[in-house]
PyMOL Python script that loads the backbone (N, CA, C, O; Angstrom):
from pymol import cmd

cmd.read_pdbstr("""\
ATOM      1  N   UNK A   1      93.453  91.499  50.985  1.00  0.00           N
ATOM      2  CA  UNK A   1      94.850  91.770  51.268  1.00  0.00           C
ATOM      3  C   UNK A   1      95.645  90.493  51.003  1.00  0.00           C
ATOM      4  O   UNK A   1      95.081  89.412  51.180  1.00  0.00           O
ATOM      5  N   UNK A   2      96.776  90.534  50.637  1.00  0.00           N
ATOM      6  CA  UNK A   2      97.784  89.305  49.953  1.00  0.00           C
ATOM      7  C   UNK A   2      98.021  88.778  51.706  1.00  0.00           C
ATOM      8  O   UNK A   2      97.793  89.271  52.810  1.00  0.00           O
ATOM      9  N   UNK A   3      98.620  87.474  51.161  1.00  0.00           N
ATOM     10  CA  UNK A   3      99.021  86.965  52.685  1.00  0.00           C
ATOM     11  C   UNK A   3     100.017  87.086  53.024  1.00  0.00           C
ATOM     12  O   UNK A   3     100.470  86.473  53.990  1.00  0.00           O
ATOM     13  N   UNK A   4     100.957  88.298  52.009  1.00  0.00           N
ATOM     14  CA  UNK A   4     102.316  88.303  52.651  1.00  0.00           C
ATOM     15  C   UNK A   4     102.088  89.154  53.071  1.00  0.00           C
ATOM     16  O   UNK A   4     102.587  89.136  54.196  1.00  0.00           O
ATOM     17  N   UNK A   5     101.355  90.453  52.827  1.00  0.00           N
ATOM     18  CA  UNK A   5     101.667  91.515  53.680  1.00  0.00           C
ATOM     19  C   UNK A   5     100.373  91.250  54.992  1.00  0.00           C
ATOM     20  O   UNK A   5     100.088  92.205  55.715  1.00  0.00           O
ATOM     21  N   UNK A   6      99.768  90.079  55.158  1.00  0.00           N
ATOM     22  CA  UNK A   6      99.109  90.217  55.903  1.00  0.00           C
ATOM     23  C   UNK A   6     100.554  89.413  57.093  1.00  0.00           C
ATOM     24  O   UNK A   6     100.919  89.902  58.162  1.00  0.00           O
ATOM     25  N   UNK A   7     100.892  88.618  56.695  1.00  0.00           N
ATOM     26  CA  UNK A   7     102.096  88.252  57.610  1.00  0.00           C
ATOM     27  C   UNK A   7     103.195  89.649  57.729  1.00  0.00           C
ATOM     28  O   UNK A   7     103.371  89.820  58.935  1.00  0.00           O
ATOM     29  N   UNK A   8     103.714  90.335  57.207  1.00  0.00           N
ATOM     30  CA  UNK A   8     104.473  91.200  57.839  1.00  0.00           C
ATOM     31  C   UNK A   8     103.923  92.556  58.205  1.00  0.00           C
ATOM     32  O   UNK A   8     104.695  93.436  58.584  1.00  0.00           O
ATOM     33  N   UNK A   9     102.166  92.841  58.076  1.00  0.00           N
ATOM     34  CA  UNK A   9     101.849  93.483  59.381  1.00  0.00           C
ATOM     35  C   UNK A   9     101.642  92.527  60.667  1.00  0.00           C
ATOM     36  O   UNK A   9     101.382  93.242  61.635  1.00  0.00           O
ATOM     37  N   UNK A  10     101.659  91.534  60.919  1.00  0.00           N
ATOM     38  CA  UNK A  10     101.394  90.589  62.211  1.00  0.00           C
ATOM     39  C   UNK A  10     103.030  90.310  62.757  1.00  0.00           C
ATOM     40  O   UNK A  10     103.170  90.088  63.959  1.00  0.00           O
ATOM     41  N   UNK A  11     104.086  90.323  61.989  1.00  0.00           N
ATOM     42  CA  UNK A  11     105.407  90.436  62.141  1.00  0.00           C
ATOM     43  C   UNK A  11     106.072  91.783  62.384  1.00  0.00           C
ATOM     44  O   UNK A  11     107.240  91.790  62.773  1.00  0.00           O
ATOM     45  N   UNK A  12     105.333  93.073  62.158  1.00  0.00           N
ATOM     46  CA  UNK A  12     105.338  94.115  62.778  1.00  0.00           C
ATOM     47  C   UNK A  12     105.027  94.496  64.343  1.00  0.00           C
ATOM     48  O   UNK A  12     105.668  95.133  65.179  1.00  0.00           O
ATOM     49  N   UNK A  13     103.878  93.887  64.367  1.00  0.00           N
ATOM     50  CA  UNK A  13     102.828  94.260  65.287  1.00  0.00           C
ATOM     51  C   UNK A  13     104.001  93.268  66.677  1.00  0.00           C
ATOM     52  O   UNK A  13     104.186  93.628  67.840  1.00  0.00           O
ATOM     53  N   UNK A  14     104.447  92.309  66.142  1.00  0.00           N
ATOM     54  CA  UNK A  14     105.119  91.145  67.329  1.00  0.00           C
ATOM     55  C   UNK A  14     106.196  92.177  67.416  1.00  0.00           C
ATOM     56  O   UNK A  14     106.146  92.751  68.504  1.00  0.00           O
ATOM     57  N   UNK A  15     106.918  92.502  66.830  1.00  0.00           N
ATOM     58  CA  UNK A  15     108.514  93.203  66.829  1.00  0.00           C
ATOM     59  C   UNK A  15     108.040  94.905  67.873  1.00  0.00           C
ATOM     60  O   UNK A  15     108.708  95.370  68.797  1.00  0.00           O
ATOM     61  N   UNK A  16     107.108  95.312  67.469  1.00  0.00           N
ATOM     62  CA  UNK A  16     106.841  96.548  68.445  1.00  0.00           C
ATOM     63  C   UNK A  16     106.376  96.409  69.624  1.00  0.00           C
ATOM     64  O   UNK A  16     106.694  97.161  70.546  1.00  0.00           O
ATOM     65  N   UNK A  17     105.387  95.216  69.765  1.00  0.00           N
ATOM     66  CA  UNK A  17     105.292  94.321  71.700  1.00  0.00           C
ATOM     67  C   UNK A  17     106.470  94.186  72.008  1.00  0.00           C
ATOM     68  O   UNK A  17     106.756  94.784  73.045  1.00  0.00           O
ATOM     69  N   UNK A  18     107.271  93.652  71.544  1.00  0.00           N
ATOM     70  CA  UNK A  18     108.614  92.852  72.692  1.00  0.00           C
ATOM     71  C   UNK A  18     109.407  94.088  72.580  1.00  0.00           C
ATOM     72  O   UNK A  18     110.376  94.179  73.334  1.00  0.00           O
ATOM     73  N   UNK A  19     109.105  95.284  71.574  1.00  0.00           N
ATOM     74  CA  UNK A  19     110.208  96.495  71.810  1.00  0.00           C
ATOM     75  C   UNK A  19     109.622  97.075  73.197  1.00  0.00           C
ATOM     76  O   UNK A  19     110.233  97.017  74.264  1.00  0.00           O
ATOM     77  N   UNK A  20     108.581  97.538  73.051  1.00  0.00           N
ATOM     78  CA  UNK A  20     107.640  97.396  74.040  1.00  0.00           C
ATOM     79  C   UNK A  20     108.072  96.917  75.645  1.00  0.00           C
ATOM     80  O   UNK A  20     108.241  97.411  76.760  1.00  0.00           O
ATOM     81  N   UNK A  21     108.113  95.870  75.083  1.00  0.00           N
ATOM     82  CA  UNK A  21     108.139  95.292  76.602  1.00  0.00           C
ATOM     83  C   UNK A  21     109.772  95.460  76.841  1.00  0.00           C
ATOM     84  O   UNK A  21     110.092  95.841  77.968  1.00  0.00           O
ATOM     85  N   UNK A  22     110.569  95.274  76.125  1.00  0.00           N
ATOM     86  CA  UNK A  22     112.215  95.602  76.459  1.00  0.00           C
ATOM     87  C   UNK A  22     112.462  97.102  76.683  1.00  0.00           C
ATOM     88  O   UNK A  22     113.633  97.450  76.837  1.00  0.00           O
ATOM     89  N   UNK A  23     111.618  97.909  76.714  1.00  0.00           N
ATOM     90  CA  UNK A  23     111.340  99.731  77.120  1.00  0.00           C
ATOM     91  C   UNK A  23     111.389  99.653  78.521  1.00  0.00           C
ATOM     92  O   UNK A  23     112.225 100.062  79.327  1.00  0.00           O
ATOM     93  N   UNK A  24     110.080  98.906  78.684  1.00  0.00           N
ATOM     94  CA  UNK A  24     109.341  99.274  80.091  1.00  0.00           C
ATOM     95  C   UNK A  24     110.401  98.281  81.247  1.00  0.00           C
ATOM     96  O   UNK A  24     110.886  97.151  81.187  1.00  0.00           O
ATOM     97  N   UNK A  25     110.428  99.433  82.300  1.00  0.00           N
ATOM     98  CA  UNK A  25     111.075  98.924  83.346  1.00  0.00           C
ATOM     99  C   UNK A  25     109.910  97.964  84.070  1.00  0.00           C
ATOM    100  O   UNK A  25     108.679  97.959  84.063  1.00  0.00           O
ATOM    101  N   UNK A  26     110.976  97.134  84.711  1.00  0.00           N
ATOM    102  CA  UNK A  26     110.489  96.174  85.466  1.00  0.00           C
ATOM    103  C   UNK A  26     110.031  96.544  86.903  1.00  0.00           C
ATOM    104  O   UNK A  26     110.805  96.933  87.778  1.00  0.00           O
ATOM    105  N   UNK A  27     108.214  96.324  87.109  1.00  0.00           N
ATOM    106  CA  UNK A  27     108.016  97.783  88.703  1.00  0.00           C
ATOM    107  C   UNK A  27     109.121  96.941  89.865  1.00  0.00           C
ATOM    108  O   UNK A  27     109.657  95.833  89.903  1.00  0.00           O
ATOM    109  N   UNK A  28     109.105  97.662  90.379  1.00  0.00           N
ATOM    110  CA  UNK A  28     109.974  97.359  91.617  1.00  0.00           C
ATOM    111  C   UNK A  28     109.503  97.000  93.116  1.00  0.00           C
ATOM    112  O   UNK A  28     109.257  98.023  93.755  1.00  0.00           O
ATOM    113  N   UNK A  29     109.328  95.891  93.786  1.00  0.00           N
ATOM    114  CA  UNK A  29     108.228  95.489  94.708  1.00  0.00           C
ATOM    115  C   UNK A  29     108.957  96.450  95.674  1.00  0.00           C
ATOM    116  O   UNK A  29     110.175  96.425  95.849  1.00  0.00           O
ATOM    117  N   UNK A  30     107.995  97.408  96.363  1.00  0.00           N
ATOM    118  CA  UNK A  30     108.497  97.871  97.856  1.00  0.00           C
ATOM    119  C   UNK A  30     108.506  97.319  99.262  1.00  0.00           C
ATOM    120  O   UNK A  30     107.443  97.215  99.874  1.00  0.00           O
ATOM    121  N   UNK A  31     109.395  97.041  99.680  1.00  0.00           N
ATOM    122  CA  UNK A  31     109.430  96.314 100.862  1.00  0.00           C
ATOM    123  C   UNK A  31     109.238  96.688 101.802  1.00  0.00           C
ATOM    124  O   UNK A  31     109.467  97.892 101.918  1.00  0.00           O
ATOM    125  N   UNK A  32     108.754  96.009 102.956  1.00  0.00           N
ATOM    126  CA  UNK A  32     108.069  96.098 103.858  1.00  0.00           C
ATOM    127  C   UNK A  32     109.666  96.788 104.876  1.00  0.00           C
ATOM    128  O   UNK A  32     110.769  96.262 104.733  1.00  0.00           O
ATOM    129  N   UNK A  33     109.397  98.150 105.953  1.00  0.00           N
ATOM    130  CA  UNK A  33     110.593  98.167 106.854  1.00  0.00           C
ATOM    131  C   UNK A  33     110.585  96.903 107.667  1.00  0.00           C
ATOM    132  O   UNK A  33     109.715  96.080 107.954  1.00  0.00           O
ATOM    133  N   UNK A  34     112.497  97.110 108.069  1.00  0.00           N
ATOM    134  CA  UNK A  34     113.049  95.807 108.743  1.00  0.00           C
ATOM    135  C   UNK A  34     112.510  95.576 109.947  1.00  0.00           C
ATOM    136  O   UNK A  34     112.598  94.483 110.506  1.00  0.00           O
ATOM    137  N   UNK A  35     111.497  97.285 110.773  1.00  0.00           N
ATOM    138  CA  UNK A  35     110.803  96.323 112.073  1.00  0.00           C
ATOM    139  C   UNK A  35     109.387  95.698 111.705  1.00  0.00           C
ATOM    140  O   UNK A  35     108.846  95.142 112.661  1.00  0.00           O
ATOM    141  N   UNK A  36     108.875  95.686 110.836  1.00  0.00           N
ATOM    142  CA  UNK A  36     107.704  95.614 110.155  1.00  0.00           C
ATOM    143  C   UNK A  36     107.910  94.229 111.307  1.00  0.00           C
ATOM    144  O   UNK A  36     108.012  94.316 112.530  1.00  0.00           O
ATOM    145  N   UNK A  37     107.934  92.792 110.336  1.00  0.00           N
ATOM    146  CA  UNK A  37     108.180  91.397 110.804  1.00  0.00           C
ATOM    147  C   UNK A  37     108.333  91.363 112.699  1.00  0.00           C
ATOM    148  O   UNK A  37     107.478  91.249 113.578  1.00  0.00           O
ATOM    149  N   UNK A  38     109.681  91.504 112.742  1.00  0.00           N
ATOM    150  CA  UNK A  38     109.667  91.607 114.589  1.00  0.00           C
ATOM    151  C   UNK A  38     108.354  92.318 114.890  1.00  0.00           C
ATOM    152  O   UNK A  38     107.680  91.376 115.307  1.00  0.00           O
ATOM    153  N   UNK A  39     107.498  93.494 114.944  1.00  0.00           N
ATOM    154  CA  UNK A  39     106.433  93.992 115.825  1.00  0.00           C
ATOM    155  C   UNK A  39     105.381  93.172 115.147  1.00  0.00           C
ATOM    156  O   UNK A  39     104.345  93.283 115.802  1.00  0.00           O
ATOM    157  N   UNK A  40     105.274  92.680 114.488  1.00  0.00           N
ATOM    158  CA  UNK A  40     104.023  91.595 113.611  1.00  0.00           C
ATOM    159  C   UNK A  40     104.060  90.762 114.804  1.00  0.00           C
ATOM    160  O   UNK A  40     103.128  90.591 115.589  1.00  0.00           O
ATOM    161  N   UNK A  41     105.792  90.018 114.891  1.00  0.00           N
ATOM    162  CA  UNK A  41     105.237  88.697 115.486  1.00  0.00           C
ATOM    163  C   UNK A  41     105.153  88.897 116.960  1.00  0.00           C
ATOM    164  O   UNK A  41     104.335  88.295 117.656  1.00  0.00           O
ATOM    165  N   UNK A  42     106.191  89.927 117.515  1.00  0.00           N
ATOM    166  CA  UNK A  42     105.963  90.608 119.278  1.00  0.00           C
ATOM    167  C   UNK A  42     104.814  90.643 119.506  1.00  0.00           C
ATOM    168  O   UNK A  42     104.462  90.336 120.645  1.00  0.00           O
ATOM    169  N   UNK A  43     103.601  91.105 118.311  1.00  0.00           N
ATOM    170  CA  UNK A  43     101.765  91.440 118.772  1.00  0.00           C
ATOM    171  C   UNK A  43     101.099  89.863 119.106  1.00  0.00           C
ATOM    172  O   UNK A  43     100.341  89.590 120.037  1.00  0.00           O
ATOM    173  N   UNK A  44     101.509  89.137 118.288  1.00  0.00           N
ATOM    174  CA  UNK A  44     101.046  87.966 118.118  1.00  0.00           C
ATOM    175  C   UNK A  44     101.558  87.315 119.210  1.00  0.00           C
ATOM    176  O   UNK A  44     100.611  86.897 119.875  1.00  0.00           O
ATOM    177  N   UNK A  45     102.764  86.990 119.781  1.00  0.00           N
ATOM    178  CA  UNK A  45     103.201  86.393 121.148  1.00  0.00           C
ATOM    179  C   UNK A  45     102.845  87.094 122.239  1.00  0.00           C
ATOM    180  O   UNK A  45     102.629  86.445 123.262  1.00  0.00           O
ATOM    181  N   UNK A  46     102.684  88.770 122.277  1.00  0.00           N
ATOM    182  CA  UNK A  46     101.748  88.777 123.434  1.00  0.00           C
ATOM    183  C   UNK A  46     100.833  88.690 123.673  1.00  0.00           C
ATOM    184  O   UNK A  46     100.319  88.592 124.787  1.00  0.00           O
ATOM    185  N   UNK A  47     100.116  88.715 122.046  1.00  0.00           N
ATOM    186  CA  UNK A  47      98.335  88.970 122.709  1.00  0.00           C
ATOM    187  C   UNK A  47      98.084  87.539 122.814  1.00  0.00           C
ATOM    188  O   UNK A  47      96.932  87.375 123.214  1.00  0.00           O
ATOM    189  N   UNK A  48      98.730  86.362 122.605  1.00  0.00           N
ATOM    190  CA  UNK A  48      98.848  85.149 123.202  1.00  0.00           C
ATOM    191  C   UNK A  48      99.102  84.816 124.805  1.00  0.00           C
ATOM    192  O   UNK A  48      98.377  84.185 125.574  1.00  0.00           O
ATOM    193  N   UNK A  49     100.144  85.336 125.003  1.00  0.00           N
ATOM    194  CA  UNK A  49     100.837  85.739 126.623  1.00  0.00           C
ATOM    195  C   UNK A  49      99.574  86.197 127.722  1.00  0.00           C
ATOM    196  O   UNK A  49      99.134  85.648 128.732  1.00  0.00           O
ATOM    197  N   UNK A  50      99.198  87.558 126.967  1.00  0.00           N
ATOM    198  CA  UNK A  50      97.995  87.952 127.816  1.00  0.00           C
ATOM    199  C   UNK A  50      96.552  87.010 127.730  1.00  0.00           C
ATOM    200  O   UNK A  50      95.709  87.075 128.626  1.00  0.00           O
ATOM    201  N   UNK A  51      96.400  86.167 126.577  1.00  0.00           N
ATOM    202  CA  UNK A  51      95.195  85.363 126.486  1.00  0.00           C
ATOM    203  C   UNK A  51      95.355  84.138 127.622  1.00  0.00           C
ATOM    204  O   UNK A  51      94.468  83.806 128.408  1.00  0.00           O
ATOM    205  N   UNK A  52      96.811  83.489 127.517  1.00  0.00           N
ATOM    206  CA  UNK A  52      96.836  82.170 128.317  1.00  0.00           C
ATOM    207  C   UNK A  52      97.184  82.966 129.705  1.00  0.00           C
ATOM    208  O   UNK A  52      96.407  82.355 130.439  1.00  0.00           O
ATOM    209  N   UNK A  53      97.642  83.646 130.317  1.00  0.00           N
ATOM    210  CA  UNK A  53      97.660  84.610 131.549  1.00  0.00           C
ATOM    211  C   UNK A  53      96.282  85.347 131.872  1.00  0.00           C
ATOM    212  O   UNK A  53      95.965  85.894 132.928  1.00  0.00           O
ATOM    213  N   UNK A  54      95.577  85.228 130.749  1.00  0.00           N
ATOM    214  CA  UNK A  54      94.251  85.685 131.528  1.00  0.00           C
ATOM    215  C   UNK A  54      93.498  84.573 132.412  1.00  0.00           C
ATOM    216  O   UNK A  54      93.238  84.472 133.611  1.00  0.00           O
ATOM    217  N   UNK A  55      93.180  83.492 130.845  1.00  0.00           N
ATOM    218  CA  UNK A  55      92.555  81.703 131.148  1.00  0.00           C
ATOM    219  C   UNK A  55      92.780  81.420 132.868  1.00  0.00           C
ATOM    220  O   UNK A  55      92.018  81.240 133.818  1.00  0.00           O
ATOM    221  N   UNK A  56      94.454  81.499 132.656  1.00  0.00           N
ATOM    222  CA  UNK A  56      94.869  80.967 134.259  1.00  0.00           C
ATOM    223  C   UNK A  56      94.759  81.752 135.395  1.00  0.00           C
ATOM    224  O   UNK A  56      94.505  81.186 136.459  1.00  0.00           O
ATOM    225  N   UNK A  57      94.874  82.708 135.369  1.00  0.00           N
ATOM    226  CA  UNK A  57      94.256  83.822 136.316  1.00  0.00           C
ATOM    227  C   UNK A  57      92.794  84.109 136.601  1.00  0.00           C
ATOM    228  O   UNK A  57      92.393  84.877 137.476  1.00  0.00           O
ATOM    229  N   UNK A  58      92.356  83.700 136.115  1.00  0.00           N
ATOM    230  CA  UNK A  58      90.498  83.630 136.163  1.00  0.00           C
ATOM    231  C   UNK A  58      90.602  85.203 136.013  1.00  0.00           C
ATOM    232  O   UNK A  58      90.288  85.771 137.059  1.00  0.00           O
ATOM    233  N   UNK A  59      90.966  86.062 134.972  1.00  0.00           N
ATOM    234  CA  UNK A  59      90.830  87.371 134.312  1.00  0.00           C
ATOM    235  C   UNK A  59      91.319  88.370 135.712  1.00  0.00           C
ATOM    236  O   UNK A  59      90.632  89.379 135.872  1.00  0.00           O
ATOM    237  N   UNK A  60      92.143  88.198 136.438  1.00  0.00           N
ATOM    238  CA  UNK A  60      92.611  88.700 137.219  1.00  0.00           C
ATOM    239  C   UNK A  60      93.880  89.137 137.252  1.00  0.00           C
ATOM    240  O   UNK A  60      94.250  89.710 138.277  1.00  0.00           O
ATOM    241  N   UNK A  61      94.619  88.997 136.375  1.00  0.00           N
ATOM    242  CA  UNK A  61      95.928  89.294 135.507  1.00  0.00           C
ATOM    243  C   UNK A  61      95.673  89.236 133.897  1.00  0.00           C
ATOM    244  O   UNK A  61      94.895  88.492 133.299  1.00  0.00           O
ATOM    245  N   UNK A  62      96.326  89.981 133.495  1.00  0.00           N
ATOM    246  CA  UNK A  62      97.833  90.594 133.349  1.00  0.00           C
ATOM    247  C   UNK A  62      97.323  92.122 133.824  1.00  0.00           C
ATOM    248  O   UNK A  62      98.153  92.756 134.475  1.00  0.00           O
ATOM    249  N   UNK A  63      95.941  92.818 133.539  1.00  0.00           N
ATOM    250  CA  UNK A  63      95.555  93.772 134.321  1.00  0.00           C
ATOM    251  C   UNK A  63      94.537  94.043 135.418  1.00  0.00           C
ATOM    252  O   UNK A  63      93.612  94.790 135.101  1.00  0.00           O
ATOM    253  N   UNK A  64      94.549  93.683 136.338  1.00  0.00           N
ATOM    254  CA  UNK A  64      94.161  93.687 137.672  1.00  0.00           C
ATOM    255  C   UNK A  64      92.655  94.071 137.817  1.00  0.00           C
ATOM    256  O   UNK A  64      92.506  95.281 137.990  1.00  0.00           O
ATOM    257  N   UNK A  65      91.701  93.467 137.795  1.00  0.00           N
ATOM    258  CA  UNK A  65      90.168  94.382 137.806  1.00  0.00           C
ATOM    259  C   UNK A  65      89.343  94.487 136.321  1.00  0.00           C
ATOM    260  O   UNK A  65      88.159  94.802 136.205  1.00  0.00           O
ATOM    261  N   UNK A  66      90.385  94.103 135.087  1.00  0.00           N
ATOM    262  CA  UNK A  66      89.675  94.258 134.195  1.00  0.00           C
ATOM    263  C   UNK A  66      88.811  93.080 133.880  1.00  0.00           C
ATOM    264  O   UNK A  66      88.098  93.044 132.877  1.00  0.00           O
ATOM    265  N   UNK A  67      88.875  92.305 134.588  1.00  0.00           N
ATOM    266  CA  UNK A  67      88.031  90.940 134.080  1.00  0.00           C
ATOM    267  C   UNK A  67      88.293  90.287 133.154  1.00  0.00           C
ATOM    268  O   UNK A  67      89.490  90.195 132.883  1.00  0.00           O
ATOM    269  N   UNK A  68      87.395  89.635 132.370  1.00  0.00           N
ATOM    270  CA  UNK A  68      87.393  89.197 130.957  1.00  0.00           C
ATOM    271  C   UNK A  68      88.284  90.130 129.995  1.00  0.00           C
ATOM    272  O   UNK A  68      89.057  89.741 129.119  1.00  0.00           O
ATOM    273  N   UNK A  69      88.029  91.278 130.318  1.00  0.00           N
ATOM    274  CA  UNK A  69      88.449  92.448 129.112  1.00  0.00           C
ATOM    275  C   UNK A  69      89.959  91.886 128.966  1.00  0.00           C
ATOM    276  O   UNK A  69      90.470  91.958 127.849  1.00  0.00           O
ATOM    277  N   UNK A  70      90.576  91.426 129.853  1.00  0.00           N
ATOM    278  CA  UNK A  70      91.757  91.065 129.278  1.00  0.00           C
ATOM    279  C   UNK A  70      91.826  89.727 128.398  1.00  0.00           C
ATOM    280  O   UNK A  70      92.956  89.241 128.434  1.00  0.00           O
ATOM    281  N   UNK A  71      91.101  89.152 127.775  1.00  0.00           N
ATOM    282  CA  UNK A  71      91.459  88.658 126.882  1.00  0.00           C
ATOM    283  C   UNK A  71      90.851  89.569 125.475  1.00  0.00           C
ATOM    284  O   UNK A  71      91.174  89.269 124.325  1.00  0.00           O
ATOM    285  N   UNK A  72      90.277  90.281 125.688  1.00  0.00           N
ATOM    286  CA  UNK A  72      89.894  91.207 124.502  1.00  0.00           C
ATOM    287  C   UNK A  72      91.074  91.784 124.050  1.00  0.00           C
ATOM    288  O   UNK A  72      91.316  92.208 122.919  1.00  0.00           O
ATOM    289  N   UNK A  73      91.809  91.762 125.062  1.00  0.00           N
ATOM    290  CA  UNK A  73      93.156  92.823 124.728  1.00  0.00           C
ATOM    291  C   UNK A  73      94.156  91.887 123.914  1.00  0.00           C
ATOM    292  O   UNK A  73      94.979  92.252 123.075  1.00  0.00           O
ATOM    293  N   UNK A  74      93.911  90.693 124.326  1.00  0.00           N
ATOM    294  CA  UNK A  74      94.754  89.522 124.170  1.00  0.00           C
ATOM    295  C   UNK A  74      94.939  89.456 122.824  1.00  0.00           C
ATOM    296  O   UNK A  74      95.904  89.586 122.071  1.00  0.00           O
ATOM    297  N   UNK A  75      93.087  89.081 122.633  1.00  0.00           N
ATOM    298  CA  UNK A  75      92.815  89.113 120.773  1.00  0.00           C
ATOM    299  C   UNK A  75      92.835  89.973 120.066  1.00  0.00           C
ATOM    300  O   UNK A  75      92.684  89.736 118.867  1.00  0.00           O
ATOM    301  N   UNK A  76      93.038  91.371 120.539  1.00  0.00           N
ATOM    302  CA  UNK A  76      93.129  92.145 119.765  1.00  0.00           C
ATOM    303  C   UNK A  76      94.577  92.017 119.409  1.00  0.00           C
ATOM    304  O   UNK A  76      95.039  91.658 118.326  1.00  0.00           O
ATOM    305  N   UNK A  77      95.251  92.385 120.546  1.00  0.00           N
ATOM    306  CA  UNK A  77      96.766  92.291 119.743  1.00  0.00           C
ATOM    307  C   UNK A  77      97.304  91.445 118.902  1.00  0.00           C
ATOM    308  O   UNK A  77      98.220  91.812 118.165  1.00  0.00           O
ATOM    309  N   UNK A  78      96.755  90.006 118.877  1.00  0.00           N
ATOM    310  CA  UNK A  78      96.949  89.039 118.257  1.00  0.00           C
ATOM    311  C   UNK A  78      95.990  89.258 116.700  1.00  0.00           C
ATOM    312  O   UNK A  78      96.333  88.847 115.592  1.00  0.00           O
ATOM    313  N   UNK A  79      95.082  89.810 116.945  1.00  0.00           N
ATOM    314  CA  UNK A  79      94.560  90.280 115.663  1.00  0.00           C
ATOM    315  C   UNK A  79      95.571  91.236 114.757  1.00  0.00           C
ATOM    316  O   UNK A  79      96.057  90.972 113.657  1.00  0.00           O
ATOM    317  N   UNK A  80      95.730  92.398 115.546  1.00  0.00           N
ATOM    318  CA  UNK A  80      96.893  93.592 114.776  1.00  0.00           C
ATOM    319  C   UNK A  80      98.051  92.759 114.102  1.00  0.00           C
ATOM    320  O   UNK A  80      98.386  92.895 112.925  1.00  0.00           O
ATOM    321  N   UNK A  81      98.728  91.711 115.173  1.00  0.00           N
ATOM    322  CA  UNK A  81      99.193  91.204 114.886  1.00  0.00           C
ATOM    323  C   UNK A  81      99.526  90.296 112.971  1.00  0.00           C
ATOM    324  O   UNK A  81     100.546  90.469 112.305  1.00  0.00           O
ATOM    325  N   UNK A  82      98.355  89.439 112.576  1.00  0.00           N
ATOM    326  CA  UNK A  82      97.470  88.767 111.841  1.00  0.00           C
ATOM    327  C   UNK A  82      97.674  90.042 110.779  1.00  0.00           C
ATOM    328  O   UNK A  82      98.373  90.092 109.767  1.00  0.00           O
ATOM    329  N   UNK A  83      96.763  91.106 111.410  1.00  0.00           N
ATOM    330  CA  UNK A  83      96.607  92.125 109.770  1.00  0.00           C
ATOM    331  C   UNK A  83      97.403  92.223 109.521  1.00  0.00           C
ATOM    332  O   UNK A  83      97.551  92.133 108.302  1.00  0.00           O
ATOM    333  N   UNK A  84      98.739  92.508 110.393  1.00  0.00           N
ATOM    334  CA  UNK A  84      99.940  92.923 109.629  1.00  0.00           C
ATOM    335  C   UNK A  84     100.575  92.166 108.502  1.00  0.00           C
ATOM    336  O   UNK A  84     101.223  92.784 107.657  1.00  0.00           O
ATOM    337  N   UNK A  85     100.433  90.911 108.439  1.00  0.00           N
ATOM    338  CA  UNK A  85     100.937  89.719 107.958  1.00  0.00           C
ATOM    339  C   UNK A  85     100.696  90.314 106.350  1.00  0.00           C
ATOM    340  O   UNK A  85     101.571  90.357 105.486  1.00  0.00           O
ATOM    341  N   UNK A  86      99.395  90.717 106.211  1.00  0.00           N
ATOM    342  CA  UNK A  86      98.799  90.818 104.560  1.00  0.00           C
ATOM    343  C   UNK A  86      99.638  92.225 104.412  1.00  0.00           C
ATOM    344  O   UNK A  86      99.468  92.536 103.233  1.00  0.00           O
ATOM    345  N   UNK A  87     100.342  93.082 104.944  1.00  0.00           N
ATOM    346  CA  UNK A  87     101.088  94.296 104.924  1.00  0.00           C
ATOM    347  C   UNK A  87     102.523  94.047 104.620  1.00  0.00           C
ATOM    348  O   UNK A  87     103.341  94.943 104.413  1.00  0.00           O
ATOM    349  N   UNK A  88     102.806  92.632 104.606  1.00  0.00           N
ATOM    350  CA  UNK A  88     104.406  92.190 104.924  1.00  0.00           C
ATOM    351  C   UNK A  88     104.734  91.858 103.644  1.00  0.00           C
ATOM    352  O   UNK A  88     104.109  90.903 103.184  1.00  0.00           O
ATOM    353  N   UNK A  89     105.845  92.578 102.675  1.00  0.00           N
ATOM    354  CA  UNK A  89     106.349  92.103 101.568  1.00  0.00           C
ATOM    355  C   UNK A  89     107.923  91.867 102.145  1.00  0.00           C
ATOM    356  O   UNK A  89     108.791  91.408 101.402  1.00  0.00           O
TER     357      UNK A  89
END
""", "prot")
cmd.dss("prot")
cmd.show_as("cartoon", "prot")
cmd.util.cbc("prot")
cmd.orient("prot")
């Protein structure tokens, strides 16, 4: 094949990419709802709240009888909390 027409199929091939790409819409990031953020970080400050209120209570607060289990509750919420974060655009 000659090298001119090997240059204006490769000068084809460029002109139909960028048509290409000037077609296709640009995707559109979906955003996270506006309480998304506030209940992310509310999980995270309480299940903190209930962790250092357990420590000092010798597991006798924030719920009465549950023992230890209240810091399970602590970390969990503070966990939910955490996952949400990778959910947050």
């Amino acid at each position: 094949m000659p090298e001119s027409k090997k240059r204006k199929k490769v000068e084809e091939r460029r002109i139909a990419a960028s048509r290409d790409r000037q077609e296709r819409p640009a995707p559109q990031l979906q955003r996270s709802p506006r309480w998304w953020a506030p209940l992310m970080v509310a999980l995270a400050v309480i299940g903190l709240l209930v962790v250092v209120t357990a420590y000092v209570s010798h597991g006798q607060a924030p719920i009465p009888g549950f023992g230890n289990g209240n810091l399970f509750v602590g970390i969990g919420l503070m966990l939910v909390g955490f996952l949400m974060t990778m959910g947050w655009k």
